[in-house]
N, C-alpha and C positions, 0 to 999 in steps of 0.2 A: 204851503206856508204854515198850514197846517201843523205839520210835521216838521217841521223844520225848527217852529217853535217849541214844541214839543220835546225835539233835542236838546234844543239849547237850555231849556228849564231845568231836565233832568241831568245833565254835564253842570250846571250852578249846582244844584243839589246838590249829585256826588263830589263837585270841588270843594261847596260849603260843610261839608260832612267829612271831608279827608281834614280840612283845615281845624274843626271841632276837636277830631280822634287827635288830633298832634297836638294840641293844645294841653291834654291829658298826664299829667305825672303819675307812671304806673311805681307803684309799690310792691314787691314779693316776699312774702315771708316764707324764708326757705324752711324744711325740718332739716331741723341737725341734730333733733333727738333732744330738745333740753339744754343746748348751748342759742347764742343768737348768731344768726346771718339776714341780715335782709337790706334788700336791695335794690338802691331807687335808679329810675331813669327818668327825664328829663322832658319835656320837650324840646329844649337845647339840644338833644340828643346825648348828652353827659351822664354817668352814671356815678352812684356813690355806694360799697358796699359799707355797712357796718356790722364789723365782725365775720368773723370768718369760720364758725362754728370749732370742733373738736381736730385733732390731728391725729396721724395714723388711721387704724382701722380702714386699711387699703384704700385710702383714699376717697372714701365714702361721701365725706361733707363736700370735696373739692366736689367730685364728679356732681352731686347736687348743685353746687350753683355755679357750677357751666353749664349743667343741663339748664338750668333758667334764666340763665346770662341767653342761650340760643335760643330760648322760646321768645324773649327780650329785645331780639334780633342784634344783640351787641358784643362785637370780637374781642372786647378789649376793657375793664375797668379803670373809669379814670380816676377813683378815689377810693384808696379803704380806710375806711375810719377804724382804729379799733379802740373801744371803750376803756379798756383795761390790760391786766395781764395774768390770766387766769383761763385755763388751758379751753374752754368750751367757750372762747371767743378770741384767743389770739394764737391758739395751737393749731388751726387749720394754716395760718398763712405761706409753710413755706410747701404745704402740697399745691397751697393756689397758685404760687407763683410761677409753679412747675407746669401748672394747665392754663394758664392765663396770662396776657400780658397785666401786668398792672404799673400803671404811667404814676402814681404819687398814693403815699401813706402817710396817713396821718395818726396821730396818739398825744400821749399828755407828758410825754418826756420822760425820764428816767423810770424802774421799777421800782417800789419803794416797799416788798416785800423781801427778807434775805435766805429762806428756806431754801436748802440745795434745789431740790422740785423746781421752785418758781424760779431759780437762779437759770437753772438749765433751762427753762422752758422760756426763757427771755433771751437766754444766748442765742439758741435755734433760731427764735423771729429774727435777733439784728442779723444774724448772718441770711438770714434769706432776703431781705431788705438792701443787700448793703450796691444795689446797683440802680434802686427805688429811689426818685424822689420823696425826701424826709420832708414831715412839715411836724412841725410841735403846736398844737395850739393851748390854750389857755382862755377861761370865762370871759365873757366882752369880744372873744375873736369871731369873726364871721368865716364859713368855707367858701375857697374861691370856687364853689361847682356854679356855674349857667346854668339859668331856666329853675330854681326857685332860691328862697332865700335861707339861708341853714347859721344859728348861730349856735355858739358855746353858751352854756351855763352854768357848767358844771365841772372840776376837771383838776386832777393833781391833788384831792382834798378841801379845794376853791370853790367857792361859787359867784356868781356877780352880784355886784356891790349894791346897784340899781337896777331899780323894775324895768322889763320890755313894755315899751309903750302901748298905752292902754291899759297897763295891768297899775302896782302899788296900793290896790284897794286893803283896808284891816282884812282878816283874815278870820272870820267865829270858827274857822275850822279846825284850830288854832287849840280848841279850848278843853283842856281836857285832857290833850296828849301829850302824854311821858317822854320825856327821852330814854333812850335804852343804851346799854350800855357801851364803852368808846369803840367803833372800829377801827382795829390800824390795817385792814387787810388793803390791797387794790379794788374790792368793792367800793370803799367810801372816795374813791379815788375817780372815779370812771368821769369820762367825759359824756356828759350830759346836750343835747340838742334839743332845740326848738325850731320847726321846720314850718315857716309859712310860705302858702303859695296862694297866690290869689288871698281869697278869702278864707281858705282855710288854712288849717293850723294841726301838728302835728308836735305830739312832746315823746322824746325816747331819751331818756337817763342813763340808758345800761342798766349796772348793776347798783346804782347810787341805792346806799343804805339808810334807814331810818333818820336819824338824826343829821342827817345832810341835805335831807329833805325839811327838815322842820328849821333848817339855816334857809333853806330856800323862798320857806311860805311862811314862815311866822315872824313878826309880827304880822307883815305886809304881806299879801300873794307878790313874788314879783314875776310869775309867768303868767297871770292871768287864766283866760277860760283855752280849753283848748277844744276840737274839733276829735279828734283821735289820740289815745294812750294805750301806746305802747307800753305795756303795764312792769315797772321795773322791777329787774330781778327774775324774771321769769313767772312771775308773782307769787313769789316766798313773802313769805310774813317778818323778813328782817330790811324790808323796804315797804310800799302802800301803806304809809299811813294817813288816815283822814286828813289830814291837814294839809297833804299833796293832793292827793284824789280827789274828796270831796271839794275841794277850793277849785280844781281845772276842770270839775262838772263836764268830763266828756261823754261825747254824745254814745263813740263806740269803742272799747278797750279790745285790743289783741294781747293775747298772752301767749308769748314763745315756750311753751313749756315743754315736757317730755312727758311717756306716760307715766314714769316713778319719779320725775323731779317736777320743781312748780306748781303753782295754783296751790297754794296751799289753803284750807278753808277758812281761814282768818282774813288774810288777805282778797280771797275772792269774795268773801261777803262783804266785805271794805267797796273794794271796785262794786259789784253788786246795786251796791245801796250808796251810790253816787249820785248825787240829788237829779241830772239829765239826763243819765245813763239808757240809753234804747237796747244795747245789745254787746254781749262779749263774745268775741270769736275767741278760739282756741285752736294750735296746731295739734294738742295732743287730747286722748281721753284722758283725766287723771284716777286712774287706775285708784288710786286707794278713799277717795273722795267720794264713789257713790253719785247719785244722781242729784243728791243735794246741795253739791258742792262743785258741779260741770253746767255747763251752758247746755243746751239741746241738742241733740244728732248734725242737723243740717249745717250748724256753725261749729262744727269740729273735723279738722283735716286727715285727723290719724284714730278712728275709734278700737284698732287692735295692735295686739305688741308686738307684729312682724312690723319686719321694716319696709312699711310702703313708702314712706316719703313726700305724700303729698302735701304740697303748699295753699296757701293764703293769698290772693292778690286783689291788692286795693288800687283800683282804679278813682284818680283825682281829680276835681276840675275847678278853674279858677274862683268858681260863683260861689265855691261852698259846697256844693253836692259830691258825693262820692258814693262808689259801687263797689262791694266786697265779693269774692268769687273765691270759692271751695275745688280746689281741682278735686277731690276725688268724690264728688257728688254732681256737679256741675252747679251748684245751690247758687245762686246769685240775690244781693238784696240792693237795692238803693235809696241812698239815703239824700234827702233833697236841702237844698239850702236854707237856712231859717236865718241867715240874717241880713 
């Protein structure tokens, strides 16, 4: 009887424990060298990429995140979101398309840059698209992905009109910062997301630039506090400024940078000196920054300038808590729920 009990305890455990791990929305932050790719799966079992890193260079970005679509254990992407149209995040898409199925694409509608460069570099996408389900979204829209909740906030030069619930509090963070001067590029254009699951909360802008950010948070915060920031822009200093950062007080910032682009020491000391802030990962060393101006060893993916490629992944869970892991250390940290 003994034994028999004994079975049956440890078969609830391992059920209770498989049931736990699938409840989990894992997160990858690919290296694409200084462009963004990163890419969520579900417990739905749905997946959403955003951005597709750089194009050409034999294929380099795709092969990256099919390598981590299969460690992911997923044949097939059901979404790719791309923030913009600017080659280190929408110039990978027609090699992915070639290594992957992908069932719907989503974007912000037209390009709204006329440079031959950007002209060309947009034809390339529609024509690889053109057998892809199109979705256009727009601030206020929500993504049809299962298994967490993903809205716009951001998007075509737009942002929304009204706070996400919970949020609209004044803003002192507000107080003090300039605006800079107009951007017309598709930086100020990117589609921006706010990604709650459970109890946590997740904010990625792209590349939303400074003063679209302070349309965002001033007078009013209208995204409130967040859990994890995707720190936008790669964290150049022509986006992070106090009045985003410091108002979403999150707990842990990733920065998709490269080792010559992003983290710039303006902006990292901004994220930095975030009134919550526990910890910044980085994909890359930033080579010109010095140790004063990078995170510590353990939370950085790429500390030399060959191309290793290793990733970031943020394991998620409804309560609030979440788990950050370094593939090329095996570093793991966990951060537990506080609210």
């Amino acid at each position: 009887m003994r034994s028999f009990l004994s079975i049956l305890f440890c078969a609830t455990l391992f059920v209770s424990s498989s049931l736990a791990a699938e409840k989990a929305l894992q997160i990858y932050f690919i290296d694409v060298e200084g462009g963004q790719a990163t890419l969520f799966v579900t417990p739905a079992g749905e997946s959403l990429l955003i951005d597709t890193g750089w194009g050409y260079n034999a294929f380099r970005d795709a092969n990256r995140i099919v390598a981590v679509a299969k460690l992911a254990k997923i044949k097939k992407i059901n979404y790719v979101l791309i923030t913009h149209y600017h080659t280190d995040h929408v110039g990978g898409v027609p090699q992915l398309a070639q290594k992957m199925t992908i069932e719907h694409i989503i974007d912000h509608g037209p390009n709204r840059e006329d440079s031959k460069a950007s002209q060309t570099l947009y034809t390339e996408y529609q024509n690889a698209i053109v057998a892809i389900d199109h979705i256009v979204l727009k601030p206020g829209d929500k993504l049809p992905i299962k298994g967490m909740d993903a809205m716009v906030v951001s998007g075509d030069g737009n942002v929304i009109a009204n706070p996400l619930p919970g949020a609209g509090q004044s803003n002192d963070a507000c107080q003090g910062v300039q605006v800079k001067a107009s951007d017309p590029s598709e930086n100020a254009r990117s589609l921006g997301l706010v990604i709650q699951f459970g109890k946590l909360k997740i904010v990625d802008l792209g590349d939303l630039t400074w003063n679209k950010e302070i349309e965002l948070m001033c007078p009013i915060n209208k995204l409130g506090k967040t859990d994890i920031y995707i720190a936008s822009h790669h964290g150049l200093d022509q986006s992070n400024s106090p009045a985003l950062v410091h108002a979403l007080q999150p707990r842990v910032a990733i920065i998709d940078n490269g080792s010559k682009k992003g983290a710039s020491p303006s902006a990292w000391d901004i994220i930095r000196d975030s009134p919550a802030l526990q910890d910044i990962w980085q994909l890359h060393f930033a080579d010109a920054n010095g140790s004063e101006h990078n995170t510590t060893d353990p939370y950085i993916a790429n500390v030399e300038e060959l191309d290793t490629g290793f990733y970031l992944k943020l394991t998620a869970h409804e309560d609030g808590s979440f788990e950050v892991f370094n593939a090329r250390n095996k570093y793991e940290k966990k951060y537990e729920t506080i609210h």
